[in-house]
Residue frames as a rotation matrix with the C-alpha (Angstrom) as fourth column:
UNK 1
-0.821 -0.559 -0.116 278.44
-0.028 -0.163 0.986 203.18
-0.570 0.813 0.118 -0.97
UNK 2
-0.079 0.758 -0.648 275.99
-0.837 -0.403 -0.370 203.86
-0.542 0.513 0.666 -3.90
UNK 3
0.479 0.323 0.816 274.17
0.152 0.886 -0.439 200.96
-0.865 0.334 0.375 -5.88
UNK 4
-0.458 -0.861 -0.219 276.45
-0.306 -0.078 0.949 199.98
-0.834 0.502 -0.227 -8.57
UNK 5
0.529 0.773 -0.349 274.57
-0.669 0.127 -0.732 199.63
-0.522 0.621 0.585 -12.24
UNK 6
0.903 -0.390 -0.181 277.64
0.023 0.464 -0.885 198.60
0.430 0.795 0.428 -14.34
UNK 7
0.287 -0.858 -0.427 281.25
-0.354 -0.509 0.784 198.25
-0.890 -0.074 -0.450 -14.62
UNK 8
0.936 0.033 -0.352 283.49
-0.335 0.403 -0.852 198.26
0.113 0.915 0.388 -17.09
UNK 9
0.372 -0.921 0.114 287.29
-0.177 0.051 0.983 196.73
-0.911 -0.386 -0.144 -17.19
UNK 10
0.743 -0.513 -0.429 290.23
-0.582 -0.180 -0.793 197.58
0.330 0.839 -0.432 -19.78
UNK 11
0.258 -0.889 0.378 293.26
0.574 0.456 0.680 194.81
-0.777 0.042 0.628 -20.16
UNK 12
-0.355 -0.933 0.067 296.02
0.115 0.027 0.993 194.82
-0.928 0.360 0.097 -21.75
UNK 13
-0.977 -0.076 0.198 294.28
0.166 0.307 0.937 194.34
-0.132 0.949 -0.288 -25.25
UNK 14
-0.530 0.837 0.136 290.46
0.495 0.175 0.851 194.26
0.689 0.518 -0.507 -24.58
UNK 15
-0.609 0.430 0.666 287.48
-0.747 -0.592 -0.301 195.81
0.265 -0.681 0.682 -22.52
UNK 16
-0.202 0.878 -0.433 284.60
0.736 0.428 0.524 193.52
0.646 -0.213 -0.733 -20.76
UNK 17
-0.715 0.333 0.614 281.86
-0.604 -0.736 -0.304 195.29
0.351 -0.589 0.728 -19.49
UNK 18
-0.830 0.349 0.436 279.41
-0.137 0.630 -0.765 193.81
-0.541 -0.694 -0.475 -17.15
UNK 19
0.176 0.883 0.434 276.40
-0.634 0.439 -0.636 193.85
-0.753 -0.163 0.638 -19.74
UNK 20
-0.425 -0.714 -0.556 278.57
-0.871 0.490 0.037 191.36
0.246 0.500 -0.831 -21.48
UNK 21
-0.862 -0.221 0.457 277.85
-0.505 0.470 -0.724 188.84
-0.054 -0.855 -0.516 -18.88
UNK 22
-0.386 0.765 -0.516 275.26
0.177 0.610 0.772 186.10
0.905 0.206 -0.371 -18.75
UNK 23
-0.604 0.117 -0.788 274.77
0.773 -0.152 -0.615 187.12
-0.192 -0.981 0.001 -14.74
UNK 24
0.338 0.806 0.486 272.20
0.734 -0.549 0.399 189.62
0.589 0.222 -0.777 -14.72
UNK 25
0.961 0.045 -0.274 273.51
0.252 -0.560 0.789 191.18
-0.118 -0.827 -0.549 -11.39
UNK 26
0.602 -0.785 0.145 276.89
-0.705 -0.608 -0.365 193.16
0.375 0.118 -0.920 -10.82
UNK 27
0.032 -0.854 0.519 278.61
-0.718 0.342 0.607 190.59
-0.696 -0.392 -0.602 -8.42
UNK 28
0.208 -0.057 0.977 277.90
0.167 0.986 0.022 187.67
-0.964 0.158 0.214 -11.07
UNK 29
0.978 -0.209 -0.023 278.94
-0.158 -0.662 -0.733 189.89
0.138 0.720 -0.680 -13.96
UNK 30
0.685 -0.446 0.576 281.71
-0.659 -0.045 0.750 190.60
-0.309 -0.894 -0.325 -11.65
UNK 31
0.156 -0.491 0.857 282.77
-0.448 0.738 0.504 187.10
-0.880 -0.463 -0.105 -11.00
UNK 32
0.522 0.041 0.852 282.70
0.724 0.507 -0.468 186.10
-0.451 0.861 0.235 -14.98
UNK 33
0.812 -0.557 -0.173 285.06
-0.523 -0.565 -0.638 188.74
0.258 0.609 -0.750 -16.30
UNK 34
0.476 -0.809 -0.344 288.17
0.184 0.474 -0.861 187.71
0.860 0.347 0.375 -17.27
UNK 35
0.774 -0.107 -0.624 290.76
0.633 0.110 0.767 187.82
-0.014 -0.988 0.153 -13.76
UNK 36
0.131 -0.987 -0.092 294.00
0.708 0.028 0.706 188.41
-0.694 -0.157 0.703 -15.05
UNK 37
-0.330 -0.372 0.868 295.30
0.942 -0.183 0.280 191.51
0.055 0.910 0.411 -16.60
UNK 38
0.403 0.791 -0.460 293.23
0.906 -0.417 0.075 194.52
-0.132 -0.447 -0.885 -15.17
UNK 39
-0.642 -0.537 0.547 294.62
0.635 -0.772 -0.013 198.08
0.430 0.339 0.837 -16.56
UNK 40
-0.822 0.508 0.257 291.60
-0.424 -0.847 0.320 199.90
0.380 0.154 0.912 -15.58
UNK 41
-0.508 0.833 -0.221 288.09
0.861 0.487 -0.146 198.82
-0.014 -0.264 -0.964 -13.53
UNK 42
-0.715 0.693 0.092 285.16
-0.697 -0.700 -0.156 201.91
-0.044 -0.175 0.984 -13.70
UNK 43
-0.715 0.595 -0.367 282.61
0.660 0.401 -0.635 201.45
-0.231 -0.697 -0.679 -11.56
UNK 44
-0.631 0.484 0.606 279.10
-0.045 -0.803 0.594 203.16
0.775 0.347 0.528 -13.14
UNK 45
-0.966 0.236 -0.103 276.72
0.125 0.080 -0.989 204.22
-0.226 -0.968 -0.106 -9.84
UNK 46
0.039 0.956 0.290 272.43
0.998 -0.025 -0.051 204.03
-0.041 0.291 -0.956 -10.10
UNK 47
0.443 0.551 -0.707 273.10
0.337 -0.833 -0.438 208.21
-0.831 -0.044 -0.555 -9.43
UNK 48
0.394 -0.350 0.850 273.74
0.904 -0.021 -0.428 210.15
0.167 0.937 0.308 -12.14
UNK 49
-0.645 -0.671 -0.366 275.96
0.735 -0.675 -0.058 213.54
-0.208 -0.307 0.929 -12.35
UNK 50
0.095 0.892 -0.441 274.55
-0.084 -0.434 -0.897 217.21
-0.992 0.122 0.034 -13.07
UNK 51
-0.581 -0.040 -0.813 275.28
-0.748 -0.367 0.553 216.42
-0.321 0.929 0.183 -16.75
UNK 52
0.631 0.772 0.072 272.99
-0.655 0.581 -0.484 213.11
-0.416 0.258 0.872 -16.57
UNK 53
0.389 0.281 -0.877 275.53
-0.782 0.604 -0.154 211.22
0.486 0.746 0.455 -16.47
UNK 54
0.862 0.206 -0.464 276.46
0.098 0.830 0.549 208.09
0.498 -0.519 0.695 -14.44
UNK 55
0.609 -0.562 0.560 278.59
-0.717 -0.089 0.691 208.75
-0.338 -0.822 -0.457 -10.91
UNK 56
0.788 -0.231 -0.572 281.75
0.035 0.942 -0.333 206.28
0.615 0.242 0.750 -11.16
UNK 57
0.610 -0.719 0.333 284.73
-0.501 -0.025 0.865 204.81
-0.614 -0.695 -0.375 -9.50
UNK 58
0.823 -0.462 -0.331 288.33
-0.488 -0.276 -0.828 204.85
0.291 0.843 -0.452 -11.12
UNK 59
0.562 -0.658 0.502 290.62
-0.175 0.498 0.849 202.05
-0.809 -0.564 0.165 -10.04
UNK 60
0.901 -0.258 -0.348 293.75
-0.107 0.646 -0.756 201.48
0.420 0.718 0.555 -11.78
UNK 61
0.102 -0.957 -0.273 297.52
-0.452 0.199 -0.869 200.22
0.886 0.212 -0.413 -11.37
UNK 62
0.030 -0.122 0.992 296.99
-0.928 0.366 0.073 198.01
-0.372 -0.922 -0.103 -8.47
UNK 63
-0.832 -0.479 0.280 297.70
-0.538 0.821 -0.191 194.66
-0.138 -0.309 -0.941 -8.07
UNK 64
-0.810 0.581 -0.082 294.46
0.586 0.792 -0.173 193.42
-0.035 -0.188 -0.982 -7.05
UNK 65
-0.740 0.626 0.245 291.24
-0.600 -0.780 0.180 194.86
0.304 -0.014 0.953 -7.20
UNK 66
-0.952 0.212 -0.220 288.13
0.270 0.922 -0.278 192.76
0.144 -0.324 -0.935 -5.60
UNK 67
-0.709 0.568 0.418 284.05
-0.640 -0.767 -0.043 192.78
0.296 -0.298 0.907 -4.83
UNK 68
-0.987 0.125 0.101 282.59
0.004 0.645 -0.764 191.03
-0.161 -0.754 -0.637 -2.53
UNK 69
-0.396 0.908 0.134 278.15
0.542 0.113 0.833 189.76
0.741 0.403 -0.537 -3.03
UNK 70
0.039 0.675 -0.737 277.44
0.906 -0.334 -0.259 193.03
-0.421 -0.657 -0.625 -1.48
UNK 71
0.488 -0.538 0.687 279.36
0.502 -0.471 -0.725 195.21
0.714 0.699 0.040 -4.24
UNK 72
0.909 -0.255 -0.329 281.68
-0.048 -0.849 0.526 196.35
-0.413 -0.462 -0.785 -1.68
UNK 73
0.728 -0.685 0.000 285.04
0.172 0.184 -0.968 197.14
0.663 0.705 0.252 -3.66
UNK 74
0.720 -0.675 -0.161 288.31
0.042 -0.189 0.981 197.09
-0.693 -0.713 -0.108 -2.70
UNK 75
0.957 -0.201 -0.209 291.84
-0.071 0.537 -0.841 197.33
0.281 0.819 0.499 -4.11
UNK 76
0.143 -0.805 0.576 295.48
-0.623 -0.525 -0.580 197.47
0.769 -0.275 -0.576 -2.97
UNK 77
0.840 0.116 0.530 295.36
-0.542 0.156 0.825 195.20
0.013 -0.981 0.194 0.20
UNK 78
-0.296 -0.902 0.315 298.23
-0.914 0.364 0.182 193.60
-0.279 -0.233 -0.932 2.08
UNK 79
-0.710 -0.151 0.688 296.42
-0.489 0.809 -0.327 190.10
-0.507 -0.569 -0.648 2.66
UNK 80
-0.867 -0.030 -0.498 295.06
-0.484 0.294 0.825 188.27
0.121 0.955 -0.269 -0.16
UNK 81
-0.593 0.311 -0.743 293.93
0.571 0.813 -0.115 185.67
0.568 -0.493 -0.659 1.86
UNK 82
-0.702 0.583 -0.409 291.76
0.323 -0.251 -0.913 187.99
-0.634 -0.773 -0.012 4.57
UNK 83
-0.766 0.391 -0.510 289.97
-0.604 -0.708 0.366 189.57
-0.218 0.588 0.779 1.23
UNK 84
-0.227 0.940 0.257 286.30
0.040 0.272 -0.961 188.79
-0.973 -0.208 -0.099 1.15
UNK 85
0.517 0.476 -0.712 284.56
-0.600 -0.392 -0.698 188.33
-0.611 0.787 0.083 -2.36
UNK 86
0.804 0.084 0.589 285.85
0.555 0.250 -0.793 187.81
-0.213 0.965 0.154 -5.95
UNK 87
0.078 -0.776 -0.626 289.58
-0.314 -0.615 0.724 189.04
-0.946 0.140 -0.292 -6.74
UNK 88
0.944 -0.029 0.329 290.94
0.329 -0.006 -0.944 189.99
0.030 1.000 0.004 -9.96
UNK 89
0.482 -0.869 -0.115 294.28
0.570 0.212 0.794 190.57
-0.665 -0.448 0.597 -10.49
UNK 90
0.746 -0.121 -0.655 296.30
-0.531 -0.702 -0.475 193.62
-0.402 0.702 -0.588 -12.70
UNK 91
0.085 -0.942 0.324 299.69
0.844 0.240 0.479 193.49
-0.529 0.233 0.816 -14.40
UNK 92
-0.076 -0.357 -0.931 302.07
-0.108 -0.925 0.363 195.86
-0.991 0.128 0.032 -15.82
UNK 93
0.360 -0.012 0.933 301.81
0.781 0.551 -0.294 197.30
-0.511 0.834 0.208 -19.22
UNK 94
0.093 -0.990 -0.109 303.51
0.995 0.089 0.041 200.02
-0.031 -0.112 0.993 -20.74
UNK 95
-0.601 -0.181 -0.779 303.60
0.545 -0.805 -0.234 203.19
-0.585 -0.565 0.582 -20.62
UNK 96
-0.809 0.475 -0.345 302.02
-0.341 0.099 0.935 203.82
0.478 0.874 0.081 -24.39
UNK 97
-0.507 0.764 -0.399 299.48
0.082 0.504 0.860 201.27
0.858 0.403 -0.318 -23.59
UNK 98
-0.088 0.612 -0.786 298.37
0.934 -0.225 -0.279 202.43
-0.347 -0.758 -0.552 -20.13
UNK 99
-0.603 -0.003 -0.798 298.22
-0.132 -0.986 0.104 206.38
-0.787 0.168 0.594 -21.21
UNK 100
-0.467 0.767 -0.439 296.06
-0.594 0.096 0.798 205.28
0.655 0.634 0.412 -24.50
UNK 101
-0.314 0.677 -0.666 293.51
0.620 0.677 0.396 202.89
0.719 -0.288 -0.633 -22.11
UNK 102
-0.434 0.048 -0.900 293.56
0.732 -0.564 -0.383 205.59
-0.526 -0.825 0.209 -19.16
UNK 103
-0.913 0.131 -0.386 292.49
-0.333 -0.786 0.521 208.23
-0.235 0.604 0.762 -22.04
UNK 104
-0.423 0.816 -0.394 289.60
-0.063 0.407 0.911 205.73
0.904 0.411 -0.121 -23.41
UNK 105
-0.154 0.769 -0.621 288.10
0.829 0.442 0.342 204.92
0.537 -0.462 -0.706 -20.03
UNK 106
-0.739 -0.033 -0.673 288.34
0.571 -0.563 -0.598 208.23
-0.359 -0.826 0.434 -18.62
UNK 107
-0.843 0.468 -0.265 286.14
-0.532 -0.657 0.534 209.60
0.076 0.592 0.803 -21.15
UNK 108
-0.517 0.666 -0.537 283.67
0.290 0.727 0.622 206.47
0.805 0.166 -0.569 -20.88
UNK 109
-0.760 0.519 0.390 280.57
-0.584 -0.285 -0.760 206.94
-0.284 -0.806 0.520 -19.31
UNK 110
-0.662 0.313 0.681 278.94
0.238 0.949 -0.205 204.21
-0.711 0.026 -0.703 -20.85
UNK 111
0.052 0.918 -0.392 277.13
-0.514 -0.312 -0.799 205.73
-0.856 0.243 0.456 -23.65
UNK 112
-0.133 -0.039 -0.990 276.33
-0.991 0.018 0.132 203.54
0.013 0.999 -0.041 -26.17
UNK 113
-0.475 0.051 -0.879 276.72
0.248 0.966 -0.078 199.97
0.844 -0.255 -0.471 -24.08
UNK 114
-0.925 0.196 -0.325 275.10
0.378 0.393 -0.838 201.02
-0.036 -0.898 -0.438 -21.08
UNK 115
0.039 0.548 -0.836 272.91
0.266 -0.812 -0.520 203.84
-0.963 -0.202 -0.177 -21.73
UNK 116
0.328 -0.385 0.863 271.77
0.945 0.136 -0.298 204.83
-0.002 0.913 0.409 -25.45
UNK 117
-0.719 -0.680 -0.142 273.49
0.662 -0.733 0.158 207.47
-0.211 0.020 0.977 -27.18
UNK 118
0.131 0.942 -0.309 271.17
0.388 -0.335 -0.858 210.52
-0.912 -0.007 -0.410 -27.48
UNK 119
0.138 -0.053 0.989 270.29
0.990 0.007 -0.138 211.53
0.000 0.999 0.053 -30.61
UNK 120
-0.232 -0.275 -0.933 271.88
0.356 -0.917 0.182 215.03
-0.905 -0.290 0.311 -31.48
UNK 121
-0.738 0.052 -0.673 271.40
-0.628 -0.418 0.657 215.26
-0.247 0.907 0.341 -35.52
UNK 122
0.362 0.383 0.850 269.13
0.317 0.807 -0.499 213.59
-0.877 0.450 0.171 -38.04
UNK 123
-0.688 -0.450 0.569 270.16
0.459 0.338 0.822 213.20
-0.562 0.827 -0.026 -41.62
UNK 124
-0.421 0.576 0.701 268.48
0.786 -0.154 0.598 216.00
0.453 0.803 -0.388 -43.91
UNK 125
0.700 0.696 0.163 267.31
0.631 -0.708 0.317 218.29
0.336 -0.119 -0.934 -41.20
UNK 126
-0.056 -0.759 0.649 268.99
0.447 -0.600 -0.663 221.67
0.893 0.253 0.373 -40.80
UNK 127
0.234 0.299 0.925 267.99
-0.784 -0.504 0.361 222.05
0.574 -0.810 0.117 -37.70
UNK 128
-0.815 -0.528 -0.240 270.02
-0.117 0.555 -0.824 219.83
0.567 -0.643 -0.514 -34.61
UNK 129
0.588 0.784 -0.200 267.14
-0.015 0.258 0.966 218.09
0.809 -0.565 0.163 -32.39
């Protein structure tokens, strides 16, 4: 699996993203987000697409979702107990409020908290940079 830079995770109500975190690294990021409540986990990878921006993985509506202090992920599994790592843990919310969070993180590619936004205008010039 590709080196993982970031992630981010939508609940029910809020978002934590990993450069939130006093951990510097992904599993100790990880292991300090919140557990309970998971609507959404995106995974951002070190490669980037051909638009330049960051590869990811899209986990949502599961149960469980885990990553273990090698960033291997997992989610879905029968056996709590055989799972290796750091679990977190979803729950249902409703239709409305998964279809508006599933809309916000699908568009997210971290610009702005991971990566800055590029500049596209400047104030006064008539010409776009």
């Amino acid at each position: 699996m590709p080196k993982i830079r970031a992630f981010k995770i939508w609940y029910s109500d809020k978002t934590f993203d990993s450069t939130q975190a006093v951990a510097k690294d992904v599993f100790g990021a990880w292991k300090e987000a919140p557990d309970q409540d998971i609507q959404v986990a995106m995974f951002y990878f070190a490669e980037n697409d051909a638009l330049g921006r960051p590869t990811r993985k899209y986990m949502r509506g599961q149960d469980f979702y885990a990553m273990d202090d090698k960033e291997n992920l997992s989610e879905s599994f029968d056996d709590i107990a055989k799972v290796e790592g750091e679990v977190k843990y979803g729950k249902y919310t409703t239709d409305e409020n998964l279809s508006k969070i599933e809309a916000e993180s699908s568009s997210d590619y971290g610009e702005g908290w991971l990566w800055p936004k590029p500049v596209t205008h400047i104030q006064g010039i008539k010409t776009d940079i």
